[in-house]
NUTIBA-854034 format. One record per residue: x, y, z of N, C-alpha, C in turn; residue in three letters. Coordinates in pm, whole numbers, plus 50000, padded with zeros to 5 digits. Layout:
# residues N
XYZXYZXYZALA...
# end
This chain:
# residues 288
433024809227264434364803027267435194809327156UNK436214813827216437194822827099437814813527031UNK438804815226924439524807126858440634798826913UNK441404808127031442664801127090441644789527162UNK440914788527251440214776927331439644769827246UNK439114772727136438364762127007439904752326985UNK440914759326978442484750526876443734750126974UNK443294752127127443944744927212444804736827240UNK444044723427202444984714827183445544708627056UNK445314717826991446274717726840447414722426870UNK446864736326971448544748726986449274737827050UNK448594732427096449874724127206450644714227182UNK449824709527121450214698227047451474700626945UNK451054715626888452194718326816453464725126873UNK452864729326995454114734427046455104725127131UNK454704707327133455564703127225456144694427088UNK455524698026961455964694026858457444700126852UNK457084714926833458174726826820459254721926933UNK459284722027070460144721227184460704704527153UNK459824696827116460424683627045461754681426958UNK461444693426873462344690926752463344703826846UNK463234712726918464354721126979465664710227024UNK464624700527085465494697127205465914684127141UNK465584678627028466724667926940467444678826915UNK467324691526811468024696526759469264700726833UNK469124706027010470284706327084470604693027120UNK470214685427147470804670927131471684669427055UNK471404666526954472354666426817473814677626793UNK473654692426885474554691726881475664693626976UNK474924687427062475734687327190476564672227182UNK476184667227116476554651627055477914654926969UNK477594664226876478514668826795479664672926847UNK479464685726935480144690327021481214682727065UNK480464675127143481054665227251481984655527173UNK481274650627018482234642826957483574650526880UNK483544666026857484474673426823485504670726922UNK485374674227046486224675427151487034662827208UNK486284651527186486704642827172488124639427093UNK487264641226962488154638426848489694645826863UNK489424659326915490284666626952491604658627029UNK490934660427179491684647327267492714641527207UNK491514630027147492154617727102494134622026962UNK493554632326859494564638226810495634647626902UNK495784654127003496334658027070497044645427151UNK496214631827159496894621327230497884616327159UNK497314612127022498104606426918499244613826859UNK498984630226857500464633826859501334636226948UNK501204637727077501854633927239502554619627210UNK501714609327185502104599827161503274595527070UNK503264604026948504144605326852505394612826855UNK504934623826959506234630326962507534619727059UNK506444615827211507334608027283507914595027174UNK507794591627138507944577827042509574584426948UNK509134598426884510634606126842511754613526880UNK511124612827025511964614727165512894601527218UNK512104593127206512594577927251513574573627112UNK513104575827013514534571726900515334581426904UNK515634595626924516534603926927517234600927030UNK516624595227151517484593427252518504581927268UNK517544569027190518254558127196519434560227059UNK519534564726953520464566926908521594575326940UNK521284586427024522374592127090523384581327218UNK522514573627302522764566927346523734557627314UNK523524552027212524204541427181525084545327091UNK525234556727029526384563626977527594566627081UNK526874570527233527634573027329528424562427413UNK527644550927418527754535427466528894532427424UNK529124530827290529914527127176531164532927169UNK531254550127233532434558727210532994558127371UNK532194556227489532744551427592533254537527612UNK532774530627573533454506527546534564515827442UNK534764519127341536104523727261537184525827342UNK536854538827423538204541027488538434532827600UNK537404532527711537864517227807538424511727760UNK538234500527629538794489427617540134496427541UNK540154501827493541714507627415542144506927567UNK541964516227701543134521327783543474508627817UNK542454498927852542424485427929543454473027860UNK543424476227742543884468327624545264465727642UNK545434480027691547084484827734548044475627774UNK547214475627887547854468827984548554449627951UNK548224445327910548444429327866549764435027769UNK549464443827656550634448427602551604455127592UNK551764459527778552774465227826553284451527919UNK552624444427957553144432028046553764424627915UNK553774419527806554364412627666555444419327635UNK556024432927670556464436427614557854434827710UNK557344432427831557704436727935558734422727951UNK558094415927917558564395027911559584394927789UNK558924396527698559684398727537561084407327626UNK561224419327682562544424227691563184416127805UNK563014412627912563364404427992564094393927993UNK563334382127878563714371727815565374376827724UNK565674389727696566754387927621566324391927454UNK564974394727409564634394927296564204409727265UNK564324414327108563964424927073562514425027071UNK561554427127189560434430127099559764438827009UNK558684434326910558194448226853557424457626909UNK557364471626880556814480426955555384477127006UNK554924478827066553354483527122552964487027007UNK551234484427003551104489926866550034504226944UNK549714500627094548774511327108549584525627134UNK548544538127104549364552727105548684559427204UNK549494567527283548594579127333547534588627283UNK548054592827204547564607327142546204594027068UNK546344582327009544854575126981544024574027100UNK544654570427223543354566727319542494582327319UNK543674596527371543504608327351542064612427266UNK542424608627149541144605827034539854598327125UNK540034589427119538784582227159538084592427296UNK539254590327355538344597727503538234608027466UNK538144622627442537674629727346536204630327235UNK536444620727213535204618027110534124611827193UNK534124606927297533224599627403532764613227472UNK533474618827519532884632227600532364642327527UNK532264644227358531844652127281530504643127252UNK530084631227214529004622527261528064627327359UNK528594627427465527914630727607527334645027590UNK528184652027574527094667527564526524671427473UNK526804660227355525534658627280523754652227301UNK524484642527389523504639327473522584647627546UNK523444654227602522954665427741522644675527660UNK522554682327526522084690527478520224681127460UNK520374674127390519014666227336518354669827500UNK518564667227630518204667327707517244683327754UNK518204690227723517644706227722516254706627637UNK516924704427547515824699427416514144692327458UNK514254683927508513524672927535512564676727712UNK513234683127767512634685727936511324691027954UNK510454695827842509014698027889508354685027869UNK508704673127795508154661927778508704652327824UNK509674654027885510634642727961510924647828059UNK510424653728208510894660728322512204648928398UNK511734641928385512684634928479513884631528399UNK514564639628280515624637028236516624648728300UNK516324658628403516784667528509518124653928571UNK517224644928635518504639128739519274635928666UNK519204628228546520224620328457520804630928408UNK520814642428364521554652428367522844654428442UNK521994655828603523054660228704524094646728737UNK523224633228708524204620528711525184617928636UNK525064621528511525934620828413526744632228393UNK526824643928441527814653528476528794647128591UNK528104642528712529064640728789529844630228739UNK529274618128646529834605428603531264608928536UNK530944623428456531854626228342533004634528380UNK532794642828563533944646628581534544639228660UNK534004628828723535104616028754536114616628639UNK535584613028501536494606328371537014618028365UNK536694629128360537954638228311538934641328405UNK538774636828582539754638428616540774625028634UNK539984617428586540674604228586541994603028482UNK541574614328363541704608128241543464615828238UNK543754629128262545354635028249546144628528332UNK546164620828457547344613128498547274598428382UNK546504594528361547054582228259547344584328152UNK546654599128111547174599227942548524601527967UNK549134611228092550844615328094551454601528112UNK550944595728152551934581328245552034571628099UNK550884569927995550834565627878552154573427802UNK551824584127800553024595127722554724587927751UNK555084584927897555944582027898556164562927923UNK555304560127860555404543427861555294538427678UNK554334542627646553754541327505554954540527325UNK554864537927248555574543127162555344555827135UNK555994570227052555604578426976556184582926839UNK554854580326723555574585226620555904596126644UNK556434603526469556634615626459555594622726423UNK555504637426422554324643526376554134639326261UNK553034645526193552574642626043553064652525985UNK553904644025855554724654225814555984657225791UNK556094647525923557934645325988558254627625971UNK557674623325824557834603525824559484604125851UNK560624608825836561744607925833561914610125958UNK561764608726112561844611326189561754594526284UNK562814588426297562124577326380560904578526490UNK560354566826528559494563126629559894564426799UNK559694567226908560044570626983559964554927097UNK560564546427140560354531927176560884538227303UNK560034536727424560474537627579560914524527600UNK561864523227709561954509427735561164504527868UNK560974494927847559774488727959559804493828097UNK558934496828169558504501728237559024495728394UNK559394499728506559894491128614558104488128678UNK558494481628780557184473328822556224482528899UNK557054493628946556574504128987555464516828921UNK556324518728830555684523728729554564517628717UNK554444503428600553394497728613552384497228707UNK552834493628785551554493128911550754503128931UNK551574515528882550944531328894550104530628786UNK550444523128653549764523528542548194517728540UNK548064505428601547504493228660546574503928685UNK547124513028845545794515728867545114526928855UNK545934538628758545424545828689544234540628578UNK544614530428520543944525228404542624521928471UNK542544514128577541454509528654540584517928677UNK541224528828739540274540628790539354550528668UNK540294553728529539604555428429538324544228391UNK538984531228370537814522328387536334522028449UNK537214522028573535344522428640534794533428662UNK535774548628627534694557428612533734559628468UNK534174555028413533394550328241532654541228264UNK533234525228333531894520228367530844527528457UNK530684532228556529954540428601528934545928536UNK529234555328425528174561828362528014556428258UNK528394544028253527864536428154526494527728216UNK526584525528355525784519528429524444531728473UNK524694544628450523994551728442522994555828289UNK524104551328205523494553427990522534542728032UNK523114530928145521494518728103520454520928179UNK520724530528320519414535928373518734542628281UNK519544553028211518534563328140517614554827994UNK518184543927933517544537227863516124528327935UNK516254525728019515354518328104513864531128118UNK514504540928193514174551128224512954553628109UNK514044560028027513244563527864512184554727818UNK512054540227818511444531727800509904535527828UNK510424535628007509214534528069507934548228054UNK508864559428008508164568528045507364574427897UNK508204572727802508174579527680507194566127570UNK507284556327625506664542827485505104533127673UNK504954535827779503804531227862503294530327792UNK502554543427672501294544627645501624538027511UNK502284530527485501854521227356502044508827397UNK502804506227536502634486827579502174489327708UNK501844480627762501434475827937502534474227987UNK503564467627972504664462428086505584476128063UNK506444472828224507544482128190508364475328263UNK509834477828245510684475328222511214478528365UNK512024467128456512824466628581514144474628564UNK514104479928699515094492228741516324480428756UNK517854485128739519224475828716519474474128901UNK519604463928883519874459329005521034455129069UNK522014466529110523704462429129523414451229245UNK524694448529225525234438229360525844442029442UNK526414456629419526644463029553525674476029583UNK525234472229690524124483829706524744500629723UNK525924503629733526704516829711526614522429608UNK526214515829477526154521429382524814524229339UNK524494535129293523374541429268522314539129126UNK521154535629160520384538629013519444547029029UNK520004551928870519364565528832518024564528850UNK516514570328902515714568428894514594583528868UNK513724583828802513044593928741511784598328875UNK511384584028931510024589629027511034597329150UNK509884610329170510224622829201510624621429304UNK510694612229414511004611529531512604606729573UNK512514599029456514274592129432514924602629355UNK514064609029289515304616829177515684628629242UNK514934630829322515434646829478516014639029521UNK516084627229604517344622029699518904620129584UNK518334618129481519484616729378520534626729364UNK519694636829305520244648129289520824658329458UNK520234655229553521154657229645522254654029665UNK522374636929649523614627129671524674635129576UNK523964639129453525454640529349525694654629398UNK524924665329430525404680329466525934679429578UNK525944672629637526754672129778527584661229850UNK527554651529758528254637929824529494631529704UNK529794639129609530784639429456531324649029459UNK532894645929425533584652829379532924665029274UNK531984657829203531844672129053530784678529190UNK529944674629262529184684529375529854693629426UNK530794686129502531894695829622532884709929501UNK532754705729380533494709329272532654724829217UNK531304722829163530314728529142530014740229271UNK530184734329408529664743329493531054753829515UNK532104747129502533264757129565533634770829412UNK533004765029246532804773229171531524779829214UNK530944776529277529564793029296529884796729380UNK530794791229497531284800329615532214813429537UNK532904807729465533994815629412532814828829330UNK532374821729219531454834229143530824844729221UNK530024837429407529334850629448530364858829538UNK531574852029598532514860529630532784872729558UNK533064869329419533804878829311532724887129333UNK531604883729290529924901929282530134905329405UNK530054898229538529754906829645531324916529650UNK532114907629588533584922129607533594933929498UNK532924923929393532594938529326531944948229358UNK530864948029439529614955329437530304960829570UNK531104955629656531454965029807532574973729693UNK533354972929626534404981029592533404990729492UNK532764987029373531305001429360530715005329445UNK530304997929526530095009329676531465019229751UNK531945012629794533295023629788533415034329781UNK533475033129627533925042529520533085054729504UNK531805051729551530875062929518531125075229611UNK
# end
């Protein structure tokens, strides 16, 4: 009997010793492993988590910076109106009244400063679209919202121009104040519903600033609460809410490229742009 068959089952013994301690030893670090990758995860979650969370305050402060500069000018244009009807009684009655105190060139200001808001907004948006995809529709909603208001906005500021008081420039204090006299009923009425129409196109995308807050809620803060937050529910079903799931936000964004003024607006500027290349490119053809 040689030595290996004399210590047999020693070798073996030691060798399932040896394959024993192999196979904790890959145990252990496949454990490791596994808890690295983990750990990984979990920090890749927590800063996902963190970024959406500084996405959601950047947004809501733009928001409500914007909220704030659209209710400004509404209620200034809206304001108008009661103190063009007072003024209107005051001269009627036989009495001097005092001027209006509201100005054009102020509402001017405000609306101005509301639409410089907005594409501040819509920049953050550029900003924000690999972690917020569905801020695409509210994009295209709030463009169309905003060229309602800007075309709303030059017939009332002119019709203001010639109803309103006007100082003098700055500069020119020795220059009296400019006092129109009250307005015939006609006029007014034109005023009425100029003012209106600025109105509800501001309310509008103001009813759209509270989709996109809703919106934001749900998508950017889920993963730190359970509930989320109900879509706005008009009372007239014509009016639209903004919505992010992908199926509404394609029917969305159709409605506004093709069923709005800023759509029909947008398409007849790219008609125009590919007109101009294809005439360029036949007249360099031409030429050659």
């Amino acid at each position: 009997m040689n030595w290996l068959q004399a210590n047999a089952t020693e070798l073996i013994g030691d060798g399932l010793k040896v394959l024993g301690l192999i196979a904790a030893a890959g145990t252990v670090v496949w454990q490791l492993r596994k808890q690295h990758k983990n750990s990984l995860a979990l920090q890749r979650e927590n800063a996902r988590e963190a970024l959406k969370l500084r996405i959601y305050e950047t947004l809501v402060q733009r928001i409500r910076t914007l909220s704030d500069a659209n209710i400004a000018a509404s209620m200034y244009a809206f304001g108008i109106l009661p103190a063009v009807e007072n003024f209107q009684r005051e001269h009627s009655a036989g009495r001097r009244p005092s001027p209006m105190q509201q100005r054009a060139p102020a509402f001017s200001d405000l609306h101005f400063k509301a639409a410089g808001h907005l594409a501040e907004l819509i920049v953050e948006f550029e900003c924000w679209s690999i972690a917020f995809p569905g801020l695409n529709v509210f994009q295209v909603a709030l463009n169309a919202a905003a060229y309602d208001v800007r075309q709303s906005f030059p017939p009332l500021f002119a019709a203001l121009l010639q109803i309103l008081p006007m100082d003098p420039p700055p500069g020119e204090t020795g220059k009296p104040t400019i006092i129109h006299p009250p307005p015939s009923p006609e006029v007014f009425s034109a005023l009425k519903r100029l003012t209106e129409q600025y109105k509800a196109a501001v309310d509008e995308m103001g009813c759209y600033i509270n989709d996109l807050t809703v919106e934001a809620q749900n998508n950017l803060l889920h993963g730190l609460f359970e509930g989320r937050v109900p879509p706005r529910q008009p009372l007239d079903p014509r009016h639209r809410v903004i919505s992010t799931v992908p199926e509404k936000a394609q029917a969305l964004i159709r409605y506004f490229e093709t069923e709005t003024a800023w759509g029909r607006n947008q398409a007849a500027i790219n008609a125009e742009v590919v007109a101009e290349v294809l005439a360029k490119a036949a007249s360099q053809s031409a030429s050659k």
